[in-house]
C-alpha positions in Angstrom: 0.0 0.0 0.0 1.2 3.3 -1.2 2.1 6.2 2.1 -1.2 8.4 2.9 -1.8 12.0 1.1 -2.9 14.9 2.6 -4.2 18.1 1.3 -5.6 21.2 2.8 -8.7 22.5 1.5 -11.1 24.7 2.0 -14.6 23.2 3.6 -17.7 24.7 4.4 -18.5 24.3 8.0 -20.6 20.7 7.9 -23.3 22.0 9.3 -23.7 25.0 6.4 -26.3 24.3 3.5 -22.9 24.4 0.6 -21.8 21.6 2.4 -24.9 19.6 2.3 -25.3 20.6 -0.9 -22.0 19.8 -2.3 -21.6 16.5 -0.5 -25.4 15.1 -2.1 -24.4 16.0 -5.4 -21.0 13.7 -5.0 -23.0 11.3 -3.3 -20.3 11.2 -0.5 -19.2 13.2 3.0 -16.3 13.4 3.8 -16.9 14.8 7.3 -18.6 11.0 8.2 -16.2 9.3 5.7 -19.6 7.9 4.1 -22.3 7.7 1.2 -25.1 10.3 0.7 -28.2 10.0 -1.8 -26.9 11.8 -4.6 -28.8 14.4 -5.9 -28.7 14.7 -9.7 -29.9 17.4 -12.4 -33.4 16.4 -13.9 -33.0 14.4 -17.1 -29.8 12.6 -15.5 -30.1 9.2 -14.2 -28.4 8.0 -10.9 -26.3 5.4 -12.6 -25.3 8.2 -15.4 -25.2 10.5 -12.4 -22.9 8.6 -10.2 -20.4 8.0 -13.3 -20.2 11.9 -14.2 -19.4 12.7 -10.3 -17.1 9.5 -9.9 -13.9 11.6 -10.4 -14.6 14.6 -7.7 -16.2 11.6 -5.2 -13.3 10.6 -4.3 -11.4 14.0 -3.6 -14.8 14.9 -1.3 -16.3 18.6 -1.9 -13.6 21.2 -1.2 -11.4 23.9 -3.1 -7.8 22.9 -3.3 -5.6 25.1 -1.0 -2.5 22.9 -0.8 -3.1 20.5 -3.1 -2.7 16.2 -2.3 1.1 15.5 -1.1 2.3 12.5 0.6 4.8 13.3 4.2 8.0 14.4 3.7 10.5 11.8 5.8 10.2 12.4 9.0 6.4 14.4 9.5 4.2 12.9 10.8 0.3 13.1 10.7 0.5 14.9 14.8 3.1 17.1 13.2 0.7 18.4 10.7 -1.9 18.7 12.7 -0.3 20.8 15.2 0.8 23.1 12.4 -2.6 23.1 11.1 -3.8 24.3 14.3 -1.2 27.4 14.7 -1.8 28.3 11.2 -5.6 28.9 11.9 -4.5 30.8 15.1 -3.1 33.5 13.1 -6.0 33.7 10.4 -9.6 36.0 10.2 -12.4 35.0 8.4 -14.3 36.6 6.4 -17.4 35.5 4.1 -16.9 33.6 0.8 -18.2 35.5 -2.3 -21.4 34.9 -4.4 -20.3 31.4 -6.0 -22.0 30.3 -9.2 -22.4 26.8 -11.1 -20.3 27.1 -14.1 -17.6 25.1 -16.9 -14.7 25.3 -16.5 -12.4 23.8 -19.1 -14.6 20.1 -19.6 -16.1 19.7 -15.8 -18.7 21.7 -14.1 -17.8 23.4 -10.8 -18.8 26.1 -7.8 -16.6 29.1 -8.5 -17.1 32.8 -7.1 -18.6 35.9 -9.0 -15.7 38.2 -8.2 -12.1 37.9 -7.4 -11.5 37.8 -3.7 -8.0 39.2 -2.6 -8.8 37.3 0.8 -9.2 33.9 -0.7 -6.1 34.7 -2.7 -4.1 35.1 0.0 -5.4 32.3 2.0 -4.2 30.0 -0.7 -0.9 31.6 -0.8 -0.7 31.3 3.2 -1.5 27.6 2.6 1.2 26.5 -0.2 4.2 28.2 1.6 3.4 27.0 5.5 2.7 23.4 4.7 5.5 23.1 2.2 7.6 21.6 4.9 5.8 18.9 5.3 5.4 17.8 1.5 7.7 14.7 -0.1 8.6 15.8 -3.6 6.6 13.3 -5.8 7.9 10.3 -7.5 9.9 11.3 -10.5 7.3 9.1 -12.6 4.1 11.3 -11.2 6.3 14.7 -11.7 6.9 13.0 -15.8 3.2 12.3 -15.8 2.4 15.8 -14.6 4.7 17.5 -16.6 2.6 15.4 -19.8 0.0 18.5 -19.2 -0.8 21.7 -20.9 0.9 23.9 -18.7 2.7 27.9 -19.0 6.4 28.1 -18.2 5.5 29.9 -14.7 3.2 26.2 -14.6 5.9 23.9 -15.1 8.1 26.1 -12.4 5.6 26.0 -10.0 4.9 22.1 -10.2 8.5 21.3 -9.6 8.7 23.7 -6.9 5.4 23.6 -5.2 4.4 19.9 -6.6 1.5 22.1 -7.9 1.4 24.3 -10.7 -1.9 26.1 -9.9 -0.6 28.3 -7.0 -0.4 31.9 -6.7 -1.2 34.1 -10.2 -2.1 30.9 -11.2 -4.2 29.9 -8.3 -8.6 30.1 -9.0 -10.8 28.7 -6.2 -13.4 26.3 -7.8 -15.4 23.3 -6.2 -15.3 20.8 -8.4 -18.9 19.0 -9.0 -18.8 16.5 -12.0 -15.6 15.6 -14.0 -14.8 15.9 -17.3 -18.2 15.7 -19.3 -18.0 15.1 -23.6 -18.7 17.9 -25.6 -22.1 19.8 -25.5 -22.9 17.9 -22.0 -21.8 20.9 -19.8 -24.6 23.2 -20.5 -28.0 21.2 -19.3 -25.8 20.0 -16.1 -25.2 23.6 -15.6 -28.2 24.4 -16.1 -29.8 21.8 -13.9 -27.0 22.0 -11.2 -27.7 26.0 -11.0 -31.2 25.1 -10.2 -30.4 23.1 -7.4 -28.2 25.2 -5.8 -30.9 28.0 -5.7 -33.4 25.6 -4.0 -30.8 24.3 -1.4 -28.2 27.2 -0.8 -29.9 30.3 -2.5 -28.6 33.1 -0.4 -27.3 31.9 2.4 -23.8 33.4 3.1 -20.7 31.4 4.1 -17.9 31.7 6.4 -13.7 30.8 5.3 -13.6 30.5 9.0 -11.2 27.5 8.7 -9.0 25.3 6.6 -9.9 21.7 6.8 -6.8 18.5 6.4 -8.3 16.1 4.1 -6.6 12.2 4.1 -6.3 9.9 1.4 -4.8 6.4 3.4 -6.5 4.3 0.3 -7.2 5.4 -3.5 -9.8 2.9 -3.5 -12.1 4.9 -0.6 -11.1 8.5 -1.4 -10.2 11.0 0.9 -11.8 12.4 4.3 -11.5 14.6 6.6 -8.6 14.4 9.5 -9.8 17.8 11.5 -10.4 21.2 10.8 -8.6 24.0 12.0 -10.7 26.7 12.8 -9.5 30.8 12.3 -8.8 32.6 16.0 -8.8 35.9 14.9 -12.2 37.8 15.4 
């Protein structure tokens, strides 16, 4: 069996109407570690359903902060933890902005109306004060990664960070389906936008924490470890 991977992401509060939306569309919490009834777009079936949101199920609904990494030699889960804990102690919240149900690139996925020079930062925060604890990748996954699409500042960024999507390059998304053939996207954007008015509409959300995420077998996904709440009023 492979070592465990951790990430840091962002979470709603369990409790919060995103996050109950967001786990019964993947079908999954990752709070409880277990199934949920999914809850599909009209026109979709559960079987069709469950194969579009197979990919994001197993990553649990989130936004990448500091995206999956195994422990560097030496770190241990306690270790992380502990750091996770005085990283919230220095952190404010504040409230997430207006997200909407939109494509991006081939999937369908929660992203915000505006930019938010908070959330930016946050993300920033995140990639520099839990580098420590990250064990470059295998020189086979850094090929493989390498394989992608990606700018110069990209490629400089996934050797250095083991992520290339940090910083300029960083956009907060919650990923809901995966990648979907041509000329699905619209109608489950369409359907998914109408579900999120009925089960979140306005209500407003907190980034009042970072949440640690574990992945200790590809075959049952990630879940969370604990989340470490801001201490800043």
């Amino acid at each position: 069996m492979s070592a465990p991977r951790y990430a840091i992401y962002y979470a709603p509060a369990p409790e919060s109407p995103l996050w109950t939306f967001g786990c019964a569309v993947l079908g999954y919490d990752a709070a409880t570690g277990e199934p949920r009834a999914p809850l599909a777009p009209d026109g979709v079936s559960p079987v069709d359903w469950a194969r579009i949101t197979e990919q994001p199920r197993r990553y649990g609904f989130h936004a990448t902060l500091k995206a999956p990494f195994r422990l560097a030699e030496g770190a241990s889960e306690d270790d992380l933890i502990e750091a996770g804990h005085a990283f919230a102690r220095k952190r404010r919240g504040f409230g997430l902005p207006t997200l909407s149900v939109g494509e991006i690139e081939s999937f369908v996925a929660l992203q915000p109306d505006e930019s938010s020079e908070p959330l930016d930062d946050l993300a920033a925060a995140c990639v520099e004060a839990f580098e420590p604890f990250r064990a470059p990748p295998p020189p086979e996954e850094l090929a493989r990664r390498l394989e992608a699409p990606l700018t110069g500042r990209q490629r400089v960024a996934l050797e250095r960070w083991g992520y290339p999507y940090v910083f300029e390059d960083f956009h907060f998304h919650m990923t809901l389906t995966g990648s979907l053939a041509p000329g699905l996207a619209p109608p489950i954007v369409q359907g998914l936008s109408a579900l999120y008015a009925d089960h979140v509409g306005q209500a407003r959300t907190q980034v009042d924490a970072v949440t640690l995420y574990v992945e200790e077998d590809a075959a049952q996904g990630f879940r969370i470890v604990d989340r470490f709440v801001f201490s800043l009023a």
